[in-house]
C-alpha positions in Angstrom: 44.6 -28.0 -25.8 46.7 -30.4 -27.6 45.1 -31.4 -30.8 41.5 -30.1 -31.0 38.6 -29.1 -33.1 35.1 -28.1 -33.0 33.3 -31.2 -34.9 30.5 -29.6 -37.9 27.4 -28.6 -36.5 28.5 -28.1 -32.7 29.9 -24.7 -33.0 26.7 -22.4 -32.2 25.9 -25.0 -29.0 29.2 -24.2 -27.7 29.9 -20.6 -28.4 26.3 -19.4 -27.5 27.2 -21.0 -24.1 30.0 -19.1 -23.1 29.8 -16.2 -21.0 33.9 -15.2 -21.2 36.5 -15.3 -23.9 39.6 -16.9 -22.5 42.7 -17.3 -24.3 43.0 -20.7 -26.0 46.4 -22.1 -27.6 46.4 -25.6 -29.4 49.3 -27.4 -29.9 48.5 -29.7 -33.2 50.9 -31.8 -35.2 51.3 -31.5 -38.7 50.8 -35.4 -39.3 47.7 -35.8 -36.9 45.0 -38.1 -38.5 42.8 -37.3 -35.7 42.6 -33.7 -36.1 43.6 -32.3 -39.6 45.6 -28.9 -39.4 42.6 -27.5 -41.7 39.8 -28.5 -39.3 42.1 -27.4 -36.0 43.0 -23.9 -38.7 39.1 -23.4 -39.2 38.2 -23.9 -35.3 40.7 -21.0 -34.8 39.4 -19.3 -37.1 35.5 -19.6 -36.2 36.7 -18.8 -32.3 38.2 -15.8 -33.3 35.6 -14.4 -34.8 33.9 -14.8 -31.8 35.5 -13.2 -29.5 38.4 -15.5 -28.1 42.1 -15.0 -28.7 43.8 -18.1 -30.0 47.1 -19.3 -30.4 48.1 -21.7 -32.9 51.1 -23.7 -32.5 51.8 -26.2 -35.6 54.0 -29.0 -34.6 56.4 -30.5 -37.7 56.4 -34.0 -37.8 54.4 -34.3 -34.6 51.3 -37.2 -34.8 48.2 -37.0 -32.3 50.9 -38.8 -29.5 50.9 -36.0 -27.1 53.0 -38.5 -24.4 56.0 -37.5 -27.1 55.4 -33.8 -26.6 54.2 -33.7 -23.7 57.2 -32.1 -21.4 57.3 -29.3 -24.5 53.5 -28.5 -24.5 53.2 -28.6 -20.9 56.1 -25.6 -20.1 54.7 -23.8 -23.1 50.8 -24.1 -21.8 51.6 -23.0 -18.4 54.1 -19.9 -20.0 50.6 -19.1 -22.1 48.3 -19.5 -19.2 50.9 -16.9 -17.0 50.5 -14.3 -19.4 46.6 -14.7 -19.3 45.1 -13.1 -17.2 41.0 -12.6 -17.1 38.9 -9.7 -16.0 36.2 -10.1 -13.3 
């Protein structure tokens, strides 16, 4: 995901939902003012210790416009989602 957070509050309606731990990575820029690094460091955190592996990928000088990016983050999602693979 580029640029993402669970908001306060939603995270036991969400993870008590999910049946399978994917792999997540998050691309986030380090001058988003959408989505603080600390917020998008304590989602990782919180889906971690539940169960899903998470990468973190911290984007210098990077805002929330993903159009800029977008080339980049799209060749390095679909290298993450090749090595991913999920059991049955």
């Amino acid at each position: 995901m580029h640029a993402g957070a669970l908001p306060p509050g939603y995270e036991g309606q969400i993870l008590a939902r999910t049946d399978r731990r994917t792999p997540i990575a998050i691309w986030v820029g380090d001058s988003d003012l959408l989505f603080h690094i600390d917020a998008v460091n304590a989602t990782k955190s919180l889906l971690e210790a539940n169960g899903f592996p998470v990468k973190l990928s911290v984007l210098p000088n990077h805002d929330h416009n993903y159009y800029a990016i977008s080339d980049k983050v799209n060749k390095q999602a679909w290298d993450f989602l090749k090595k991913s693979q999920l059991k049955p």
